[in-house]
N, C-alpha and C positions, 0 to 999 in steps of 0.2 A: 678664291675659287677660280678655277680657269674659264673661259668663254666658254671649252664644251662638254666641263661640268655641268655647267649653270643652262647648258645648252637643253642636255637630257633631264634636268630637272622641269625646266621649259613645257619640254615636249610630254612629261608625265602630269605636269598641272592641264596643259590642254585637252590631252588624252579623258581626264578624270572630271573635268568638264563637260565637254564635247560626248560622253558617255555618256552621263545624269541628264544633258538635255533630249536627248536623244531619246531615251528611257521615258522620259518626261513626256514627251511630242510624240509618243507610239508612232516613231520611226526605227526600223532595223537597221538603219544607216545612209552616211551621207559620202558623195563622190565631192568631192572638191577640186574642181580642174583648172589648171596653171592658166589656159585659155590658147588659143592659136592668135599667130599672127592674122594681121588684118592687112590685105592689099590695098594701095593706092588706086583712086580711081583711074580708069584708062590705065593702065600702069602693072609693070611686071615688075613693081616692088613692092615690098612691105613696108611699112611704121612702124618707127623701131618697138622692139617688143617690150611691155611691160606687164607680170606675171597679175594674175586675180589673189590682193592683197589678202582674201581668206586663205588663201594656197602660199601665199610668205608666209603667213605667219607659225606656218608650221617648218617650211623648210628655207634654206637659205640659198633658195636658187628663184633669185628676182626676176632673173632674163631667160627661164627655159620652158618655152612651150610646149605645148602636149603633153603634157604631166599630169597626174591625176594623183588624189589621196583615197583612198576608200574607208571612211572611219566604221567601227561596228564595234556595239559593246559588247564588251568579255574576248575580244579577241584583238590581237594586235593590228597596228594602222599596214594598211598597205600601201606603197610607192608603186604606181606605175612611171616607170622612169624610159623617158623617149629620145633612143641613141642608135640613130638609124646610120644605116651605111650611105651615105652622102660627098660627091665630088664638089659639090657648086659648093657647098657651107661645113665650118670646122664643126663635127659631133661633138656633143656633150662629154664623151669620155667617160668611164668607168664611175658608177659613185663613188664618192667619198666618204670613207670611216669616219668621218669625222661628225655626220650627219645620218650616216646609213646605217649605222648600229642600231636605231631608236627602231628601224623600222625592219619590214618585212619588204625586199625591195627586188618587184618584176624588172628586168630590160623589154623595151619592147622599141621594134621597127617602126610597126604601124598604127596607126589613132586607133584603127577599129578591133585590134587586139587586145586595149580596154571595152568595149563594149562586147565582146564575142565570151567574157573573162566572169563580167560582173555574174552575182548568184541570183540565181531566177526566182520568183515567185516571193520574193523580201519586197518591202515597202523603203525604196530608198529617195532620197531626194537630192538634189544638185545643185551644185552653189556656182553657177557660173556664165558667162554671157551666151554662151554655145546653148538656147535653150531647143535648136531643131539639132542639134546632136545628141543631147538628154533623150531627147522622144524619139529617135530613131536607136538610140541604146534602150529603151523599155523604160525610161523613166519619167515620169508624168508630173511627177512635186517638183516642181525647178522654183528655187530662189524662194522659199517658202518665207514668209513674212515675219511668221512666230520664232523661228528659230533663225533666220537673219538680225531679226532686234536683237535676240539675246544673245548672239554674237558680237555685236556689235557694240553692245553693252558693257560686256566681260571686257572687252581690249583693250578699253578704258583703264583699264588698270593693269600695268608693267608687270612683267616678270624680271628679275633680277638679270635674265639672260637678257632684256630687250631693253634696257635700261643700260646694262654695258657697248652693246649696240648703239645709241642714239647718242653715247657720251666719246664713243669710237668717230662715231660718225663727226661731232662738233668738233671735236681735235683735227679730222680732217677738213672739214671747213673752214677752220680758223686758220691754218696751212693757206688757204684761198684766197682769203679776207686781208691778211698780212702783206701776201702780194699783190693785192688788188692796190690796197692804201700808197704802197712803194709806186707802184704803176701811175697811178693818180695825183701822186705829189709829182712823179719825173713827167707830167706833161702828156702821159698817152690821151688816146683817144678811146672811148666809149668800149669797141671793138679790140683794141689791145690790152685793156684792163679785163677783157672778157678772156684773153688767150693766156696771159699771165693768171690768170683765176682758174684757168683747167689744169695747166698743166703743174701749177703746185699745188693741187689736188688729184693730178692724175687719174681724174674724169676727161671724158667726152663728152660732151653737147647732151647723148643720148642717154649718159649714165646720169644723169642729173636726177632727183625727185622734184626738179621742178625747175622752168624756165628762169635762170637768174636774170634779175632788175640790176644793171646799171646802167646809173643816170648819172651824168651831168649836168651842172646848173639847175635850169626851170624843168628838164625831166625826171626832177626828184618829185614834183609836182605832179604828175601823172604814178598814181597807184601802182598799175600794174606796169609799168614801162615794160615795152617788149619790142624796141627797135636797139642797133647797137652804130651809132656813127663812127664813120671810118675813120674822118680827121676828127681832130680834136679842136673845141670851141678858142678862140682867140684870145679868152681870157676864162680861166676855169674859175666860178667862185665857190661852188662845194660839188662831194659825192656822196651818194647815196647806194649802197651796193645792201641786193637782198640777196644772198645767195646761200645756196647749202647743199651737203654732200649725203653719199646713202654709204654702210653699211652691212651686208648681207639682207637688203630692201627696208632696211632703217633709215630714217632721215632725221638729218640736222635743219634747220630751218633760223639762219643769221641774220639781222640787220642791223646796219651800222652808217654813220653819218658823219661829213669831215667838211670842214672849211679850208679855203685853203690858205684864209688869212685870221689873225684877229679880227672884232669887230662885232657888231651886235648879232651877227646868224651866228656866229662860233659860243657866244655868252649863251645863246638859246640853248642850243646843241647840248650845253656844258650842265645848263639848268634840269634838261628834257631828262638827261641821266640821271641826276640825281634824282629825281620825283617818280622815275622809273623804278630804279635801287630803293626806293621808299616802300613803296607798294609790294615791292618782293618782299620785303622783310615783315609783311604782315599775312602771307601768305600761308595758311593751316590744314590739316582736314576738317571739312564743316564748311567751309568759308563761302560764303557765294560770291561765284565770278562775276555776276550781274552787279554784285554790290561796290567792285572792286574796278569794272570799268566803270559804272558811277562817280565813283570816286577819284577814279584818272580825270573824267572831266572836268570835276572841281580844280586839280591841280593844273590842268590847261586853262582853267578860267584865271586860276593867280598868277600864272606864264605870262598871259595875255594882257594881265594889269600891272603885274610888277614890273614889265616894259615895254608899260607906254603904246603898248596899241589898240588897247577899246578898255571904255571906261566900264566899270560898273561893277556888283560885285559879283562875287564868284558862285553864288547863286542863281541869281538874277541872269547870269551870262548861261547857268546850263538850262535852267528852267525854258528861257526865250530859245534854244537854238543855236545860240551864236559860238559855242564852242563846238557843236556841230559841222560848223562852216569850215572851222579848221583842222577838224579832228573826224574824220566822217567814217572811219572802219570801225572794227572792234578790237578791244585790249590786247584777245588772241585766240589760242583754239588748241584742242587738243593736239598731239605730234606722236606719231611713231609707224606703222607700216605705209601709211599714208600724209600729206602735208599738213593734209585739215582732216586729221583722222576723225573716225564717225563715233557717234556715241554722245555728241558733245549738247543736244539738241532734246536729249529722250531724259523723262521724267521716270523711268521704270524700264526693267526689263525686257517687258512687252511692248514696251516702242511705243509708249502714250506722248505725245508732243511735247515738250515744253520750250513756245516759242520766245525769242527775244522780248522785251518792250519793242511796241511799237515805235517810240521815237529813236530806237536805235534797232533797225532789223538788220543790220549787218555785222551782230557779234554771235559767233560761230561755238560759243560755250552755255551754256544756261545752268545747266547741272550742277550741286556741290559737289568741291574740292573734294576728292579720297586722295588718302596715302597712296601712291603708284600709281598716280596719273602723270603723264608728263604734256607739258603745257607750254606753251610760249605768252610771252606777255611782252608787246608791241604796242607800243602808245606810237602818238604822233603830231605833230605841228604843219600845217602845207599852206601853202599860200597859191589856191587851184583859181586858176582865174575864173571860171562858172561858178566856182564857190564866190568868189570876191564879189562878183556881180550879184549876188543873192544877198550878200553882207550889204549891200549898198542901199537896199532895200528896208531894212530894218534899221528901228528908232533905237540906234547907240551912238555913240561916240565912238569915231572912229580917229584914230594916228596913218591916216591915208599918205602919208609922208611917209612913213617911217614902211606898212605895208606894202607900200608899191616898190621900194627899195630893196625889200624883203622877197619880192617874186622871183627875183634872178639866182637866189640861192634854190628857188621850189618848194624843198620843205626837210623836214628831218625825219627820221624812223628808228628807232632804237629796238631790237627785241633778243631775246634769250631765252635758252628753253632750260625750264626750271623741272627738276622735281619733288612731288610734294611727299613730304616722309610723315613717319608719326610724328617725330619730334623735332628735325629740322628739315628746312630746304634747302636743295643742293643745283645750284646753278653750273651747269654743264657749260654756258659759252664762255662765262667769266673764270670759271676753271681754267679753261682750256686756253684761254687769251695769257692766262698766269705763269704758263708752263714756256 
């Protein structure tokens, strides 16, 4: 099936949704609007623009502001589409067939040609940041809680169109990743591995779903790394590159970890994969994710003893904390219009909580496994120096030799975004790495 077969198929599952809730919520209908840029402070520019992901998920226009959907049951969606006459900025251009056939699709110059438009005296509600634009267009329900959970709920689970999207998207990140690695082995520095990573992805900076991590050395150590040095360190001993690419506002979400020699980080590294690859392969619908990052810390507990750097067992090391130390995120998180797309957190429809364990509040999944969810699963090993000082603290054994040795590597991260089927799973980056 082509992308925009599977496209219009897409858009009549959301249509048939989005109807029923609607129905459901005795509302007559919802505006969904793309969102306007946002000016810099003091400043006569914008940030670069990125669309309100309820508003991707129906069309494939990630970067176009002023855009509005008007959904209403029993009648077809409407596009207000914003292609104004403009010297300073290239216009939008003509829709596209490719997407415009699903819909009913206004051109419009001005913002307020959506509000002068919408039908009077309906109960509609607004999905979008502009809530003093809502109430200056007559609309009073903005960002309605009931029917935001249950959108947010449904997302959770792919459509075949948004599933080709996210495996489009890894094939082009893995284009990134490849020239990253080459970058990396010939000596660049932080900052060249970052120019080599756009341009064999043929992103900008701006088109990203998200700030790429590359680190060298002990900046594999820092999470979120978000600086990029200009020279390169004097002696490179690994990389850690998080980086990923979007799709018609789909994203891929990669990480991957290199030594640049043999040697005990490289056996880690080699280890970290396999017990990653392990835990995928038990991956089902039903399955609980909480069970499954549980279980990753088990296997960092026998990482940690099978070499030689803190005693104990592999119990005992998760119950106390101490895989904690070195393992401090979560397994991973849902993936698709967004990085850490939503949905991942709610026990129900209705958006009842269902929070992490307490000793681990930073994993971004709680809900079971469905068929069509797509997920990432990102383990990890770090050697944080705050962390270490906290290890220091606690009644273990510790290979303080072999750890402090270990710092100048930082740490490892391996993740892939998988999807879960009825009867198997289909890993998108290792696909994509294959080809």
């Amino acid at each position: 099936m082509s992308l925009d077969q599977s496209y219009s198929q897409h858009v009549d599952r959301l249509t048939a949704r989005t109807h029923a809730l609607l129905t459901e919520q005795s509302l007559d209908g919802v505006l969904i609007f793309s969102g306007s840029p946002r000016r810099r402070f003091l400043d006569d520019y914008d940030f670069a623009f990125v669309a309100n992901p309820h508003f991707k998920a129906w069309l494939p226009l990630p970067r176009l502001p002023n855009c509005a959907l008007l959904i209403r049951p029993g009648q077809q969606t409407l596009v207000y589409y914003f292609n104004p006459e403009d010297f300073w900025h290239l216009p939008a251009g003509s829709p596209s067939s490719s997407w415009a056939d699903c819909f009913d699709v206004v051109e419009i110059s001005q913002l307020e040609q959506i509000g002068s438009s919408l039908p009077k005296g309906q109960r509609l509600a607004f999905i979008g940041e502009e809530a003093d634009l809502a109430r200056r267009w007559g609309i009073d329900t903005v960002n309605p809680p009931a029917l935001l959970h249950a959108l947010d709920w449904q997302r959770a689970i792919k459509s075949e169109y948004e599933i080709a999207c996210i495996r489009q998207a890894n094939q082009r990140a893995v284009l990134g990743h490849r020239a990253a690695e080459h970058a990396f082995r010939s000596g660049a520095s932080e900052f060249m591995i970052q120019q080599a990573y756009l341009a064999a992805t043929q992103h900008c900076e701006s088109e990203l779903p998200y700030g790429n991590i590359i680190a060298l050395n002990d900046h594999g150590a820092v999470l979120h790394y978000q600086q990029l040095d200009r020279q390169p360190p004097e002696t490179s001993h690994s990389f850690l590159i998080d980086a990923g690419a979007g799709v018609h506002g789909y994203a891929a979400d990669i990480t991957r970890t290199y030594s640049a020699r043999p040697g005990l980080f490289d056996d880690l590294v080699q280890a970290l994969d396999v017990a990653q690859q392990a835990l995928i392969d038990r991956i089902q619908p039903g399955c609980s994710f909480v069970d499954l990052h549980l279980s990753m810390h088990l296997s960092i507990a026998e990482l940690l003893s099978r070499f030689d750097l803190v005693s104990g067992s592999p119990e005992a090391l998760v119950d106390t904390g101490i895989t904690s130390l070195f393992y401090p995120h979560g397994l991973g998180h849902l993936l698709g219009l967004q990085v850490h797309d939503v949905g991942g957190l709610q026990a129900d429809s209705a958006g009842t909580p269902l929070p992490p364990p307490a000793a681990h509040p930073f994993l971004r999944l709680t809900r079971p496994l469905e068929a069509g969810m797509v997920i990432t699963v990102e383990p990890g090993l770090y050697f944080i120096p705050c962390m270490l000082e906290q290890l220091r603290q606690k009644s273990v054994a510790v290979n303080w030799d072999a750890v402090n040795e270990l710092r100048q590597f930082g740490g490892i991260r391996i993740e892939d975004n998988i999807v879960v089927g009825e009867d198997k799973t289909d890993n998108l980056t290792r696909e994509a790495f294959q080809n």
